[in-house]
C-alpha positions in Angstrom: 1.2 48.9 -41.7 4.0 47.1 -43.1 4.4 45.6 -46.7 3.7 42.4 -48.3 7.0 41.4 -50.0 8.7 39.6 -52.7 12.4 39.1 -54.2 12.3 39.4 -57.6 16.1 36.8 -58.4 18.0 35.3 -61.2 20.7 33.2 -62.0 22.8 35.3 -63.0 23.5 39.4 -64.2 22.2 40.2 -67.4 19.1 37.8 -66.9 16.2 40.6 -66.9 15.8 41.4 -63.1 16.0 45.2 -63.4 13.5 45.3 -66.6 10.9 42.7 -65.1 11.4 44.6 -61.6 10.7 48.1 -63.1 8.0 46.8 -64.9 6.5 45.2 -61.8 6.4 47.9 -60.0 4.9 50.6 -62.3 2.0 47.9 -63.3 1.7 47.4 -59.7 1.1 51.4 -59.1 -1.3 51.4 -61.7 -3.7 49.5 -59.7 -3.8 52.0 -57.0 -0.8 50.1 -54.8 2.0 52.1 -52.9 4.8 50.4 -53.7 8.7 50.3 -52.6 11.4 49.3 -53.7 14.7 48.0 -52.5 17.8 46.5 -54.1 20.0 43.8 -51.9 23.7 44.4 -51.9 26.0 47.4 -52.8 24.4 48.5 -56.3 24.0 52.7 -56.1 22.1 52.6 -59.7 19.1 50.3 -59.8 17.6 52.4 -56.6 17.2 55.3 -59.3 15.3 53.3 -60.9 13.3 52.1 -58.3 12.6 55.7 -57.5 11.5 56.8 -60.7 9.1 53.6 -61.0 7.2 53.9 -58.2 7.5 57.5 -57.1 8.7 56.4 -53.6 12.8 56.8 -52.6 14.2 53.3 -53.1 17.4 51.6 -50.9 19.6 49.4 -50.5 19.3 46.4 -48.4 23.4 44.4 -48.0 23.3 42.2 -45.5 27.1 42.0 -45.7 27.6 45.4 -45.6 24.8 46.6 -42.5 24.8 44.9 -39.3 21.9 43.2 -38.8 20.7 45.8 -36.4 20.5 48.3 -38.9 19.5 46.0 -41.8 16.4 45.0 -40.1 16.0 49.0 -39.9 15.7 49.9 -43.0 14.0 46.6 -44.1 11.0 47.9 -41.2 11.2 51.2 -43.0 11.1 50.4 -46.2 8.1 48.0 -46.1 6.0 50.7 -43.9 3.3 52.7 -44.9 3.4 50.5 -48.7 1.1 47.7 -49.8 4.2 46.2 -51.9 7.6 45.8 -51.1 9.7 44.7 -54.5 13.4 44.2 -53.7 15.3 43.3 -56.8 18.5 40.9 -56.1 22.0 41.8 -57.2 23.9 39.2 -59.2 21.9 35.4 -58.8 20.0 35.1 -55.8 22.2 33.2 -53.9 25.7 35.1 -54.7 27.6 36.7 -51.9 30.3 36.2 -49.9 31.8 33.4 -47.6 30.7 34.8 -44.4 29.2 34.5 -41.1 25.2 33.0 -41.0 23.1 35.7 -42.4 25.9 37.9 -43.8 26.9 37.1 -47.3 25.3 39.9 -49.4 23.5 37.5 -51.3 19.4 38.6 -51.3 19.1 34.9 -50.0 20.1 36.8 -46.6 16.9 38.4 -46.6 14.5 36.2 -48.1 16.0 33.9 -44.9 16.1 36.2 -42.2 12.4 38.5 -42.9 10.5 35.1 -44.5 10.5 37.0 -48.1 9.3 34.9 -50.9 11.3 34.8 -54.4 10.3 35.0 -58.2 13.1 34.2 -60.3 13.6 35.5 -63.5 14.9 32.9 -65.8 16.8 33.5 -68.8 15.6 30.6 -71.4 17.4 32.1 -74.6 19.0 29.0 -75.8 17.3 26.1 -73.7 13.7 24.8 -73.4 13.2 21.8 -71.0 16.2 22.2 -69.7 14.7 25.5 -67.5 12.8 23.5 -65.8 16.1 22.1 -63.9 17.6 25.6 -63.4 14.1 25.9 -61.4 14.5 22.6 -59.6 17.8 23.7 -59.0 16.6 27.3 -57.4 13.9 25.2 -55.3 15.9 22.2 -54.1 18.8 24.3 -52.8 18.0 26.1 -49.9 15.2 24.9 -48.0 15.0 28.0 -46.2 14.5 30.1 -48.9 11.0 30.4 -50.3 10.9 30.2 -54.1 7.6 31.0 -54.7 7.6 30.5 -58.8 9.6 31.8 -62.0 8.9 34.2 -64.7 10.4 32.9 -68.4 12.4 36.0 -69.8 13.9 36.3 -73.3 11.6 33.7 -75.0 11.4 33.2 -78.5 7.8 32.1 -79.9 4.9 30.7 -78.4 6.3 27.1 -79.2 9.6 27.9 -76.9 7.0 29.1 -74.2 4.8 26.1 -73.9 8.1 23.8 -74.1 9.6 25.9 -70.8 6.5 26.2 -69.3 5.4 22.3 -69.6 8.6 21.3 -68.1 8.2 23.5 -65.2 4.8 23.0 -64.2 5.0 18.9 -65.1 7.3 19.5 -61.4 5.3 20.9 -59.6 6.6 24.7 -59.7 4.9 27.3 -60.9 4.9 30.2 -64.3 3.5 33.3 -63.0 4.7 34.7 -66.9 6.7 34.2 -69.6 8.3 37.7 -71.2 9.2 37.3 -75.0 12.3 39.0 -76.8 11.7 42.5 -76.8 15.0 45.1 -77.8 13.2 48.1 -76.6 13.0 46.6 -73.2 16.9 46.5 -73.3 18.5 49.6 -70.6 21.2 51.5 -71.9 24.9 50.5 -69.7 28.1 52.0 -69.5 31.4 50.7 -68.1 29.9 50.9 -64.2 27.0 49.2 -65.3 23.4 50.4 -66.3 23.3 54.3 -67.6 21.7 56.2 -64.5 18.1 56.8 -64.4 18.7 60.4 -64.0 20.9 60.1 -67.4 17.8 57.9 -69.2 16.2 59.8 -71.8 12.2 59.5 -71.7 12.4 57.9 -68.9 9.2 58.0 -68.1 7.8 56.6 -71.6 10.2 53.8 -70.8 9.2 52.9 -67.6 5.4 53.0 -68.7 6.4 50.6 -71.7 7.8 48.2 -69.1 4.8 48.0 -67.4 3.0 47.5 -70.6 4.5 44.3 -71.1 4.4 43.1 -67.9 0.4 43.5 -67.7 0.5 41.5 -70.9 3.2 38.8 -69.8 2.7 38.0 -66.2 0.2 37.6 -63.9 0.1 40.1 -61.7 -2.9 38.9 -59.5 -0.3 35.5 -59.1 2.5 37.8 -58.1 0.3 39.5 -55.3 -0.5 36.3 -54.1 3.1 34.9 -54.0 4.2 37.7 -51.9 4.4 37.3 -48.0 4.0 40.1 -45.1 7.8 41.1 -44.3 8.6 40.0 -40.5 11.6 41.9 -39.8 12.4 43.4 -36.3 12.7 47.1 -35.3 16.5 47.3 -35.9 18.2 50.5 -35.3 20.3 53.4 -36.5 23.6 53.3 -34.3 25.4 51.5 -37.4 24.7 54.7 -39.5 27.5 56.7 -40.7 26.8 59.6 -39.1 26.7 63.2 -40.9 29.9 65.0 -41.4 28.2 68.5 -40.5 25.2 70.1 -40.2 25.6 72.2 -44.0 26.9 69.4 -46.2 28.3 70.8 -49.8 27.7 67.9 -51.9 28.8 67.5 -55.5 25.8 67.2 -58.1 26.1 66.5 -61.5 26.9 63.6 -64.4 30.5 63.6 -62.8 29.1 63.0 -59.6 26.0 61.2 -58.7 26.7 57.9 -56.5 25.6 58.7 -53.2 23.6 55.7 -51.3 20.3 56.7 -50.7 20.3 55.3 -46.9 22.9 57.5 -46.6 21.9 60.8 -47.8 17.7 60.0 -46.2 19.8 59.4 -42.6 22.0 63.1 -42.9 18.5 64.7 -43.8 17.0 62.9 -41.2 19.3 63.4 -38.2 19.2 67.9 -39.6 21.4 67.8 -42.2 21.6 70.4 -44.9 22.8 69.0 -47.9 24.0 71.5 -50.9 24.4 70.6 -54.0 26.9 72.6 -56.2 27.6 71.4 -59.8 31.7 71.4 -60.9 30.8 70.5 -64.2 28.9 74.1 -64.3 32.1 75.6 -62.5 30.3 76.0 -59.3 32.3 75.7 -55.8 31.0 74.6 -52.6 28.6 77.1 -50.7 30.6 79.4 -48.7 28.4 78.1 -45.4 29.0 74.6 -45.5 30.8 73.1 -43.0 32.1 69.9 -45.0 32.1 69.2 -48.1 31.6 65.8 -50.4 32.6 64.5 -53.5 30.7 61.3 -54.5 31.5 59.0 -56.9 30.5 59.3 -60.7 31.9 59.4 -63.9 35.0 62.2 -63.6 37.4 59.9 -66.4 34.5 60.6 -68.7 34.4 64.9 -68.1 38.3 65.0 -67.1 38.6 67.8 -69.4 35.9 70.3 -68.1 36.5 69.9 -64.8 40.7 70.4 -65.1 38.7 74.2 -66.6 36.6 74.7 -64.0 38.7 77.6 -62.4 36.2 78.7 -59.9 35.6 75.1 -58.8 39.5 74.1 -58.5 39.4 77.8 -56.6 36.6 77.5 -54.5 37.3 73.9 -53.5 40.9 74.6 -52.4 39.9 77.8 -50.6 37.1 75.3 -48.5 39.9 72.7 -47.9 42.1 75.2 -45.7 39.4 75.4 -42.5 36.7 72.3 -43.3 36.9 69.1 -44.2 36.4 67.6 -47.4 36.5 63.7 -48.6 36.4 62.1 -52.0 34.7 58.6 -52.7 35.7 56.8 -55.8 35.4 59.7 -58.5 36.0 62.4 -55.8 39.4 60.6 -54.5 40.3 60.8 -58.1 39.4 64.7 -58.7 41.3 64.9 -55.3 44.2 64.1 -56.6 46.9 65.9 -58.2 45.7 64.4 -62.2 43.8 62.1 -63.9 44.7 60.4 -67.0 41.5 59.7 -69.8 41.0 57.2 -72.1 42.9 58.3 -74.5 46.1 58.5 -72.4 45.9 62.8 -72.2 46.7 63.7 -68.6 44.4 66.6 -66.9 45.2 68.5 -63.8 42.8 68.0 -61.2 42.4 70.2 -57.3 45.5 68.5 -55.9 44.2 68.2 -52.4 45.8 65.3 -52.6 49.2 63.5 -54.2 48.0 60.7 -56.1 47.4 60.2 -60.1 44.9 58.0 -61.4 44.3 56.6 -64.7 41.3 55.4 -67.0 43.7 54.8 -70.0 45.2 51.8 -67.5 42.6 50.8 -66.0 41.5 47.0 -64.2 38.3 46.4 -62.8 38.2 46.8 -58.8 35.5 44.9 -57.4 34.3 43.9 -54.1 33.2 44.1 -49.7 35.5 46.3 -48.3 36.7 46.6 -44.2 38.2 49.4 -43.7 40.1 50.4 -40.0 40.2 53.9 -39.6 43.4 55.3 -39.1 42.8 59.2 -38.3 39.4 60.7 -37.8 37.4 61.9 -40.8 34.1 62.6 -42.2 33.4 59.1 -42.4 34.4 58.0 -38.9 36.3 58.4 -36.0 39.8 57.0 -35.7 40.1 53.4 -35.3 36.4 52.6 -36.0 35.7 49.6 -38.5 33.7 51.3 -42.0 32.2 49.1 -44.3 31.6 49.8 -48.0 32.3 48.5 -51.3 34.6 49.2 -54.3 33.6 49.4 -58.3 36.1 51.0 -60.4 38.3 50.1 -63.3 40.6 53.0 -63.0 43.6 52.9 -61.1 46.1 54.4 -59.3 49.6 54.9 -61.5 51.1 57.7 -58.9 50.5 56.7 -55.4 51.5 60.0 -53.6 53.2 60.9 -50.7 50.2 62.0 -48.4 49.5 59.5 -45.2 46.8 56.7 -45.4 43.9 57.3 -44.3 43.0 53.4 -43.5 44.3 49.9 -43.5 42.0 47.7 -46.0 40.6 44.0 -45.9 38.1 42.0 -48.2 34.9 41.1 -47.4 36.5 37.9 -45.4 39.0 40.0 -43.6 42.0 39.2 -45.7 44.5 42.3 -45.2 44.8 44.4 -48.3 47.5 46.8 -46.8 46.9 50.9 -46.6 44.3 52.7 -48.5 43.2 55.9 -48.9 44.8 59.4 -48.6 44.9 62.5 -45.8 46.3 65.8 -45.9 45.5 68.6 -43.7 41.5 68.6 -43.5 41.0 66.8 -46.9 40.5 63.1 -47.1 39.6 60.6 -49.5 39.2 56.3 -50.3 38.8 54.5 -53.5 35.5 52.4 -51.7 32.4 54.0 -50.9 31.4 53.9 -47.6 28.1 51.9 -46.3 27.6 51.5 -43.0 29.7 51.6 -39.6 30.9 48.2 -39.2 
C-alpha cells in the first residue's frame, strides 16, 4: 500500500509550515490514520518533529542532494504501509537551486516529479485582499505543480478572516482553514534554527495543543481530499553512503545530535551496530567499535565541559590510533586542536586534528555542497563525488597544517578550493554528508 500525499508550502521561512505540519499530523493520527512524515531539502531538525507527531521515523526528501534513483527510494518507502504522507517544504515552496530539471531542492521537485498536491500556508499578518494574489501567484506559476488550496495563518479577528478568505475564494481557489494568532503555538529556535524536539520541553502536551487547533481551524476532511496517491518509482539504494563499519560509536548528546535519519535507518539496515556514547557525560567510544562518529550539534554552546571530559579526550585519542574516526560540523570542530565560545575564552578540544574554530567570530555558512574525495574515508572512497550541505556560523580562525581531505564546489559546481582535514585514521568536513553523488 502506498500513501496518499500532500506538501504542506509557504512563501517564505517563518510563515507557520512546521506548526500547521505538526498539527496536521497529530489530528490526522487521532482519527485512526498512520501517518508519515517527510521534510524536502537538507533540514536535520523538523524530522524530530515529524517523529514525535506521528510516532513513525520521519526523513528527508532533497532532490538536489539524492539522485533521483535514490530519491524516488525513499519517497516509495516513506509513503508505504501509511494512509498519509505529510512532507513539510523547506524555505517557500519553490526555492532551490539553479540546477538541472528536477534537481533544485525546492519541494516543487517533488510535487512535479511523484504528482504531489500542495497546501500552502499563507502568512496574512499585515495584508487582507492582497493574499489572495500571493495565492494566484502560487497557482499561476508552475503549471506543473498542483496547488490544491491555502490555509490563512497568523490572522487577526474574524473580520481579517472573511476579508482573506473572500478574496481567495471570489478566484476560484480554495480555504481549507484559516489559523488565528496564537503565541503558544510559537516553537522555541536557536541560532541553527528551531530548538530540537528532543530538547522541547512537554513535548508531547505541545504537540497535542497543535492538533487542537488545527481540528478547530482547518478542515481536515478537505485536506484528505486534497491529497493525491504518491506515484513515485521503485528507486534504489546504490547512492547511499554506505556504513563506515559494522560497530559504529556514535556521539549522543545536546552536543551532538544531527545525524540524518536516512542515514542512520540505511547503517541499521544494511547490519550496522550503532553506539551511542555521551562526551558531555565523559563517556568514550565503546572499546569494540570499529569507527567512530562525531555528528553535528551544538559543541560552541558546551565548549567548556567537553575541554573536562578527560576520559572522553582519553578514550577518543586512544580509538583514533587503530580506527577511523570523522567529525561533521560540530565533530570537525571538537576535532580540532580548540574552539573559541562566545565569549572569546579559548577551550582545548581532542586535537586529532590542527585547526581552531571560533563561535565568538562567527559568519553564517550556508548552502549544497559537492564534495571530490581526495583520500578514502568513512564517508567514501577516494575520488568519489559526496553530496551534503553546510549550516554553521562558526568559523575557522586557525586553518592547520593537516592535508585536505576534499576539494569543494556549491550546489552549481562553482570550485570552492580544499576543505576538510586528515591525519592518520581521523578525518573530518565542515558539511554533512547526504548522499553519494
Amino acid at each position: 500500500m502506498s500513501a496518499r500525499a500532500l506538501i504542506i508550502g509557504a512563501a517564505r521561512s517563518g510563515s507557520g509550515k512546521t506548526s500547521v505540519t505538526i498539527g496536521l499530523m497529530r489530528a490526522l493520527k487521532r482519527r485512526g490514520l498512520a501517518v508519515h512524515g517527510a521534510k524536502s531539502g537538507p533540514d536535520y531538525i523538523d524530522p524530530g518533529f515529524h517523529t514525535a507527531a506521528t510516532g513513525r521515523p520521519g526523513v528527508n526528501l532533497d532532490s538536489w542532494a539524492m539522485h533521483p534513483d535514490l530519491l524516488a527510494h525513499l519517497a516509495g518507502r516513506q509513503a508505504a504501509d501509511a494512509d498519509m504522507l505529510l512532507i513539510e517544504s523547506a524555505m517557500g515552496l519553490f526555492d532551490g537551486i539553479v540546477s538541472e530539471p528536477g534537481r533544485s531542492g525546492a519541494a516543487a521537485d517533488i510535487a512535479r516529479l511523484y504528482g504531489v498536491p500542495c497546501l500552502v500556508v499563507l502568512d496574512v499578518s499585515g495584508q487582507s485582499q492582497t493574499a489572495a494574489a500571493l495565492a494566484k501567484g502560487f497557482t499561476a506559476y508552475d503549471p506543473r505543480v498542483n496547488i490544491a488550496g491555502v490555509v490563512l495563518n497568523q490572522v487577526a479577528s474574524a473580520r481579517h478572516e472573511a476579508m482573506a478568505r473572500d478574496a481567495i475564494e471570489a478566484i476560484g481557489i480554495k480555504v481549507l482553514g484559516a489559523v488565528h494568532r496564537n503565541p503558544d503555538m510559537a516553537l522555541p529556535e536557536r541560532h541553527l534554527g528551531l530548538v530540537q524536539a528532543s530538547e522541547h520541553s512537554a513535548l508531547e502536551a505541545f504537540i497535542e495543543r497543535l492538533a487542537d487547533v488545527m481540528e478547530r481551524s482547518i478542515d481536515l476532511d478537505a485536506v484528505l481530499a486534497a491529497s493525491a496517491p504518491l506515484d513515485a518509482p521503485g528507486g534504489t539504494l546504490r547512492h547511499m553512503l554506505p556504513p563506515p563499519g559494522q560497530r559504529i560509536a556514535i556521539a549522543q548528546d545536546r552536543a551532538f545530535s544531527f545525524v540524518y535519519p536516512h542515514v542512520a535507518a540505511h547503517w541499521r539496515a544494511a547490519g550496522a551496530a550503532l553506539v551511542p556514547f555521551s562526551p558531555l557525560a565523559d563517556e568514550g567510544p565503546d572499546a569494540s567499535a570499529d569507527a567512530c562518529w562525531l555528528p553535528g550539534g551544538y559543541p560552541e554552546l558546551h565548549a567548556a565541559q567537553l575541554a573536562n571530559a578527560e576520559n572522553f579526550r582519553a578514550r577518543m585519542r586512544a580509538f583514533a590510533e587503530t580506527r577511523p574516526v570523522h567529525g561533521e560540523c560540530g565533530g570537525f570542530m571538537v576535532l580540532g586542536g580548540a574552539l573559541e565560545d562566545a565569549d572569546g575564552i579559548t577551550h582545548p578540544m581532542l586535537g586529532l586534528l590542527g585547526h581552531v574554530t571560533s563561535y565568538a567570530k562567527r559568519k553564517m555558512n550556508l548552502g549544497y555542497r559537492q564534495a571530490r574525495l581526495l583520500a578514502d574515508c568513512p564517508i567514501g572512497q577516494a575520488g568519489e563525488t559526496i553530496r551534503g550541505h553546510e549550516f554553521h556560523y562558526s568559523r575557522l580562525i586557525e586553518p592547520g597544517a593537516d592535508e585536505p581531505l576534499a576539494e569543494l564546489a556549491d550546489g552549481q559546481g562553482r570550485a570552492l578550493g580544499a576543505a576538510g582535514a586528515r591525519r592518520g585514521h581521523v578525518t573530518g568536513t565542515y558539511f554533512h554528508a547526504i548522499a553519494r553523488g
